[in-house]
C-alpha positions as a Markdown table, in Angstrom:
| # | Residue | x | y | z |
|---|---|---|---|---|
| 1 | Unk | 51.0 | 137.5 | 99.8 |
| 2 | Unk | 49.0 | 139.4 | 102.7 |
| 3 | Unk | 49.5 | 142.4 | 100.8 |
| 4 | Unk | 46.8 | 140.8 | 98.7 |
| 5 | Unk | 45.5 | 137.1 | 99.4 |
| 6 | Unk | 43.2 | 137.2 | 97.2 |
| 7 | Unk | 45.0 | 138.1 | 93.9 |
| 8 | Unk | 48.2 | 136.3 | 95.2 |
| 9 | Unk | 47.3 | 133.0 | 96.8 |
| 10 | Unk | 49.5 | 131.3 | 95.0 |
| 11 | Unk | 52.3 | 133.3 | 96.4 |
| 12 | Unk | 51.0 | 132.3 | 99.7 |
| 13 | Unk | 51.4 | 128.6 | 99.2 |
| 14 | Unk | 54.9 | 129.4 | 98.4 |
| 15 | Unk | 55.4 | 131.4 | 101.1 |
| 16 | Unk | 54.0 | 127.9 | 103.3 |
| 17 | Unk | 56.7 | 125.6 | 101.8 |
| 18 | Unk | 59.5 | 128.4 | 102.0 |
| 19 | Unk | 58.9 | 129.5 | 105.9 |
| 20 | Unk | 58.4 | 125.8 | 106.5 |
| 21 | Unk | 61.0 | 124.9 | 104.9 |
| 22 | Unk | 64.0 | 127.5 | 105.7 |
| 23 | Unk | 64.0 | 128.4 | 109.3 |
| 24 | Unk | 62.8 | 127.1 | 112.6 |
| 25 | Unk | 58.9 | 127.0 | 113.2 |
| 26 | Unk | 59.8 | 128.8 | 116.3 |
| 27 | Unk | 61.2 | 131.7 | 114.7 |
| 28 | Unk | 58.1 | 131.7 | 111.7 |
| 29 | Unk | 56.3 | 131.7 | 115.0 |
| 30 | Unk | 57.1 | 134.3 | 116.3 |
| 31 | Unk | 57.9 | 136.6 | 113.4 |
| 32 | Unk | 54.0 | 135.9 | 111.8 |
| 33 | Unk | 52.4 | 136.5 | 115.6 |
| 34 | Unk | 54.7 | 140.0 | 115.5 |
| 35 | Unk | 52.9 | 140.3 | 112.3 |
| 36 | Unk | 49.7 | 139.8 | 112.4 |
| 37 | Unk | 48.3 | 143.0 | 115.1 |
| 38 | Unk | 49.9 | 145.5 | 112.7 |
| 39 | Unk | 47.9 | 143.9 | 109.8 |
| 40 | Unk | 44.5 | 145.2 | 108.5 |
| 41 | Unk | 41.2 | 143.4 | 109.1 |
| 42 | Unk | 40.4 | 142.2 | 105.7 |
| 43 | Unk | 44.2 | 140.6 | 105.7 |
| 44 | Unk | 44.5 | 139.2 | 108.9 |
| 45 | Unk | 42.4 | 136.0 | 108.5 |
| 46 | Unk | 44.9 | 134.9 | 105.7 |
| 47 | Unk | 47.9 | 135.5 | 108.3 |
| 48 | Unk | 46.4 | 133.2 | 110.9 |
| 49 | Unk | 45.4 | 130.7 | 108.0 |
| 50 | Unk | 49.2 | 130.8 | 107.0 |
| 51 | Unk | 50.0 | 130.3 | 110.8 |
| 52 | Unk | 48.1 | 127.4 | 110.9 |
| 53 | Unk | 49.4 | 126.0 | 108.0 |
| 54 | Unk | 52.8 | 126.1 | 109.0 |
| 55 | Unk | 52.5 | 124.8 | 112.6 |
| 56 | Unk | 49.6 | 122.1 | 111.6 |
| 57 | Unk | 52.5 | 119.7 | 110.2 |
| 58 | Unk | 55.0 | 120.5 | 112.8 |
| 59 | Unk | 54.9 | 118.1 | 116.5 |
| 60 | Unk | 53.9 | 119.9 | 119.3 |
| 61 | Unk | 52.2 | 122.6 | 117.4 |
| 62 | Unk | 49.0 | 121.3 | 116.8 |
| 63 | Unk | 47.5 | 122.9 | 119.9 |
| 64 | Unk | 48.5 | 126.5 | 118.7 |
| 65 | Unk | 47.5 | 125.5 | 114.9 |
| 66 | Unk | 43.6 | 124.7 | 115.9 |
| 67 | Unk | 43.7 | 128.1 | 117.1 |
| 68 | Unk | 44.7 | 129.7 | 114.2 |
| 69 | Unk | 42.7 | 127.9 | 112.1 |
| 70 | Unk | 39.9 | 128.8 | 114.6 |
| 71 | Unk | 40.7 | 132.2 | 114.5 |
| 72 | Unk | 40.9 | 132.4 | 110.4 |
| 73 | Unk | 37.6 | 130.7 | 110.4 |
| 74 | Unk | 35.8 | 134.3 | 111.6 |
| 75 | Unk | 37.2 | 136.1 | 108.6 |
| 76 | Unk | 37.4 | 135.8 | 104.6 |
| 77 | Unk | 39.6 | 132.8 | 104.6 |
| 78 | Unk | 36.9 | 130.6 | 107.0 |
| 79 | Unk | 36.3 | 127.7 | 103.9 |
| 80 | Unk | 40.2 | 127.3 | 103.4 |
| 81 | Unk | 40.2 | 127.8 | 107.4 |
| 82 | Unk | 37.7 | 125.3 | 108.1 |
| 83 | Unk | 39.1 | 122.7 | 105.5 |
| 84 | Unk | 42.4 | 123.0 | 106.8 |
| 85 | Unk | 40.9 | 122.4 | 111.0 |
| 86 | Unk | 39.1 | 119.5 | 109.3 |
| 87 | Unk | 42.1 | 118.1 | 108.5 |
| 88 | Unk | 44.2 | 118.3 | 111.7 |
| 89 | Unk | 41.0 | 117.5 | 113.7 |
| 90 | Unk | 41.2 | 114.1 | 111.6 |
| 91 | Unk | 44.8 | 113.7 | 111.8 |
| 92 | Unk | 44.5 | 114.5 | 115.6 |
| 93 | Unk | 41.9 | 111.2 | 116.1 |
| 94 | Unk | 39.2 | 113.8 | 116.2 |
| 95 | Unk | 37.1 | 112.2 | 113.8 |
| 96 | Unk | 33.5 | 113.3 | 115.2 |
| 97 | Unk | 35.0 | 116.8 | 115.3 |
| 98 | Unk | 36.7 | 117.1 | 111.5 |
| 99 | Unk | 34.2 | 114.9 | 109.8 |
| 100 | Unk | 31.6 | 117.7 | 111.0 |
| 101 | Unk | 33.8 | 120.5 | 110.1 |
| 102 | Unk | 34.8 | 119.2 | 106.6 |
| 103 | Unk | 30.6 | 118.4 | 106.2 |
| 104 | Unk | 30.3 | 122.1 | 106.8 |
| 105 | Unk | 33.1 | 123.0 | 103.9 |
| 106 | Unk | 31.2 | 120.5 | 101.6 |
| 107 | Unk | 27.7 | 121.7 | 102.2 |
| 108 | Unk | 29.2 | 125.7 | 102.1 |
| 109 | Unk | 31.2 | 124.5 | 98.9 |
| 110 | Unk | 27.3 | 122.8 | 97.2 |
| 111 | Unk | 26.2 | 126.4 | 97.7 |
| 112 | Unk | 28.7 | 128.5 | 95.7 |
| 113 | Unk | 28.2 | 125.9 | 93.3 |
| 114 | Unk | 24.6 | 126.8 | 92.7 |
């Protein structure tokens, strides 16, 4: 999947429910954050947007998974990014905060539709 998010996303949302799935969150943790320095620009985004994914469901994570989501936001996954931090700002009781994030995802979406 980071070889190439683009071509193989849906290898990444496989690789989601599998690493979410199989072995502790701490040890995806760590083994994506080992990861993710050694990857190049145009790929990294996707890592921290797989990050995010993973710890956004998990208690006690949430904290860790706005950052990533934050930090996949800068770079070619920001819609997916931004969607997803929607999302967990909502879930969080951040409504002000996700319902203007998701607004921005909407309104960016209306645009590639034109």
């Amino acid at each position: 999947y980071l070889a190439n998010p683009l071509e193989h996303a849906s290898a990444g949302v496989r690789a989601r429910l599998l690493l979410s799935a199989t072995t502790s969150v701490a040890n995806v943790r760590i083994q994506l954050h080992s990861r993710i320095e050694r990857l190049h620009d145009d790929v990294r985004p996707f890592a921290h947007l797989l990050l995010a994914e993973i710890l956004a469901v998990q208690d006690g994570y949430e904290g860790e998974a706005e950052e990533q989501y934050r930090l996949a936001a800068q770079g070619s996954a920001a819609s997916a990014a931004r969607e997803g931090l929607g999302r967990l700002l909502l879930r969080l009781g951040r409504e002000d905060e996700g319902v203007e994030v998701l607004a921005l995802v909407a309104r960016d979406a209306s645009f590639d539709a034109d």
